[in-house]
N, C-alpha and C positions, 0 to 999 in steps of 0.2 A: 207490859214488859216483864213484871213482876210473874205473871202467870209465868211465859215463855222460859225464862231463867230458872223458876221449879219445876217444869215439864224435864228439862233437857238436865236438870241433876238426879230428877227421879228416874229419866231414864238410864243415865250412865249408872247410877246404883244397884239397877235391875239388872246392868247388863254382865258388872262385874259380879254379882252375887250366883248368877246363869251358868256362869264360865268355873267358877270359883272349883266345883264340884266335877269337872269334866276335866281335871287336868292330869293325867299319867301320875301315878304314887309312886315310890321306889321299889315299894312291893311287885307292883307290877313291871316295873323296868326292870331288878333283879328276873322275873320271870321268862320276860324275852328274851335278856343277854344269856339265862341259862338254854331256853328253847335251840336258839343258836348254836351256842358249844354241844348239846347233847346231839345237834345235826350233825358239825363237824367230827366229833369225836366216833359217831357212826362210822362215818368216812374214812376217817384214819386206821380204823381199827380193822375194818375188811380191807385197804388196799395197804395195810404195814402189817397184819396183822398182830396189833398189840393189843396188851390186855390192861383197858381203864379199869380203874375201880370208881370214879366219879370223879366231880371237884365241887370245889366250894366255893362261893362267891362271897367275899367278904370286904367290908368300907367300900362300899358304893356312894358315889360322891355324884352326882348331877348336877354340870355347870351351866345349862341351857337347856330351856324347852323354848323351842318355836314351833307356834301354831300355824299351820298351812291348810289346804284344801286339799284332800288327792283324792280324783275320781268324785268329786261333788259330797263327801262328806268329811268333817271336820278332824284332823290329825295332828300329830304332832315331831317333830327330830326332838330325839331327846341324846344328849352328848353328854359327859362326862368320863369318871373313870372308876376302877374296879381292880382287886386284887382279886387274882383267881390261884385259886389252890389244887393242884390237879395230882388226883390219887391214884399212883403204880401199885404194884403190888408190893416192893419192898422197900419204898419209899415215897415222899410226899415233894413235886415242885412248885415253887410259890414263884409268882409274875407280880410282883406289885407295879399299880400306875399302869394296867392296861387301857387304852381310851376305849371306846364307845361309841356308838352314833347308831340309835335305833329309831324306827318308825313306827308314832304308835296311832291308829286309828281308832275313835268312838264307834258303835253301829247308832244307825237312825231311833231305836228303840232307849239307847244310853244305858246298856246295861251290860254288855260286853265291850272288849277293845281286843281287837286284833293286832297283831305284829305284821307289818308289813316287809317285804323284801324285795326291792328291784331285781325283774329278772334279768337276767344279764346278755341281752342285746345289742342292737347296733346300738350304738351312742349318738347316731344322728334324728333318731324317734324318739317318741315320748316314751318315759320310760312303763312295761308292764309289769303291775303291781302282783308278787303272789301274799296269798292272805291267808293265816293261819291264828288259830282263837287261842288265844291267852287264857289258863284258868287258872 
């Protein structure tokens, strides 16, 4: 009995120590949310034609990671919120308290994490993943 009870604490120890190091940093979630905006701001720019000068992402607060599966390898929703500072040319607008909600997946290898983005199809399907490499 005595074995079976330090089997099963040595494994849960093993299991959180495994995980511990696999879990999205802020570093890298500021990355995504930026990958994102530099998308949009593309967009805006050829169909308003306006001229960004960049923005700035600043107090990144992350209220939740939950771990999921997508596609057979290990991911994460990561939620919270973020002031984004967005640079015109003769002025500067601040969003404070923008929310969040990013998809971050590991690769097999655990050395990269991708940004995931549901493509945006029927809502009766599963949904398909586009995958872009965070660096």
């Amino acid at each position: 009995m005595v074995r079976l009870l330090l089997t099963v604490i040595l494994l849960v120890l093993l299991t959180a120590c495994g995980s511990i190091g696999l879990l999205p940093t802020s570093e890298l979630v500021q990355k995504a949310i930026a990958f994102e905006l530099e998308q949009t701001q593309q967009k805006l720019s050829q169909q308003l034609d306006l001229d960004f000068q960049g923005f700035e992402i600043k107090r990144l607060s992350i209220s939740q990671e939950q771990p999921l599966t997508i596609e057979n390898l290990p991911a994460f929703r990561v939620r919270g919120t973020y002031d984004l500072i967005v640079k015109l040319p003769k002025r500067s607008l601040t969003q404070p308290n923008k929310p969040f909600n990013v998809y971050l997946q590991i690769q097999q290898e655990g050395k990269t994490w991708r940004l995931l983005l549901p493509d945006k199809g029927s809502k009766d399907t599963q949904p398909i993943w586009r995958s872009y490499v965070i660096q």
